[in-house]
C-alpha positions, 0 to 999 in steps of 0.5 A, a space after each residue: 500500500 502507498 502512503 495517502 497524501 494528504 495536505 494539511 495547515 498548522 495554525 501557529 499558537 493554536 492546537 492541532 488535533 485531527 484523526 486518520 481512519 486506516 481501513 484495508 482494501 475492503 474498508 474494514 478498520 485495522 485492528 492498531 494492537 500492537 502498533 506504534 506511531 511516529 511523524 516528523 516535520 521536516 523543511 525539506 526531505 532529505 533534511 536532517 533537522 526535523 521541525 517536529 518529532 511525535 510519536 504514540 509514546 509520548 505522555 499525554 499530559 500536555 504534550 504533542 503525541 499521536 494517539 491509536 484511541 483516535 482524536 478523542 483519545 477513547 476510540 478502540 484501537 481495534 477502530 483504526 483511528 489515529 489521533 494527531 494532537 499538537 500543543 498550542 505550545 508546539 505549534 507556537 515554537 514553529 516558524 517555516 512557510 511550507 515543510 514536508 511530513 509523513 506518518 508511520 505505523 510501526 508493528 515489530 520490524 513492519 513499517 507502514 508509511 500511512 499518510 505523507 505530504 506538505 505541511 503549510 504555518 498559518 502565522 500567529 498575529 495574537 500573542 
C-alpha cells in the first residue's frame, strides 16, 4: 500500500488535533494492537533537522503525541483511528512557510508509511 497524501495547515499558537481512519482494501478498520506511531516535520526531505518529532509514546499530559484511541483519545484501537494532537505550545515554537511530513505505523520490524505530504504555518498575529 502507498502512503495517502494528504495536505494539511498548522495554525501557529493554536492546537492541532485531527484523526486518520486506516481501513484495508475492503474498508474494514485495522485492528492498531500492537502498533506504534511516529511523524516528523521536516523543511525539506532529505533534511536532517526535523521541525517536529511525535510519536504514540509520548505522555499525554500536555504534550504533542499521536494517539491509536483516535482524536478523542477513547476510540478502540481495534477502530483504526489515529489521533494527531499538537500543543498550542508546539505549534507556537514553529516558524517555516511550507515543510514536508509523513506518518508511520510501526508493528515489530513492519513499517507502514500511512499518510505523507506538505505541511503549510498559518502565522500567529495574537500573542
Amino acid at each position: 500500500m502507498s502512503a495517502a497524501k494528504y495536505s494539511f495547515i498548522i495554525e501557529q499558537g493554536a492546537t492541532l488535533n485531527f484523526q486518520i481512519d486506516w481501513t484495508d482494501a475492503s474498508g474494514s478498520a485495522i485492528d492498531l494492537s500492537g502498533y506504534s506511531a511516529r511523524m516528523q516535520i521536516r523543511p525539506e526531505i532529505e533534511a536532517h533537522e526535523a521541525y517536529l518529532s511525535i510519536s504514540s509514546s509520548a505522555d499525554f499530559n500536555c504534550l504533542s503525541f499521536i494517539s491509536l484511541s483516535g482524536s478523542n483519545f477513547v476510540t478502540p484501537v481495534q477502530s483504526g483511528s489515529v489521533g494527531v494532537y499538537l500543543t498550542a505550545d508546539d505549534t507556537m515554537n514553529l516558524n517555516f512557510d511550507k515543510a514536508f511530513y509523513d506518518l508511520e505505523m510501526v508493528k515489530g520490524c513492519e513499517v507502514t508509511r500511512l499518510i505523507e505530504g506538505l505541511v503549510h504555518l498559518s502565522k500567529n498575529v495574537t500573542r
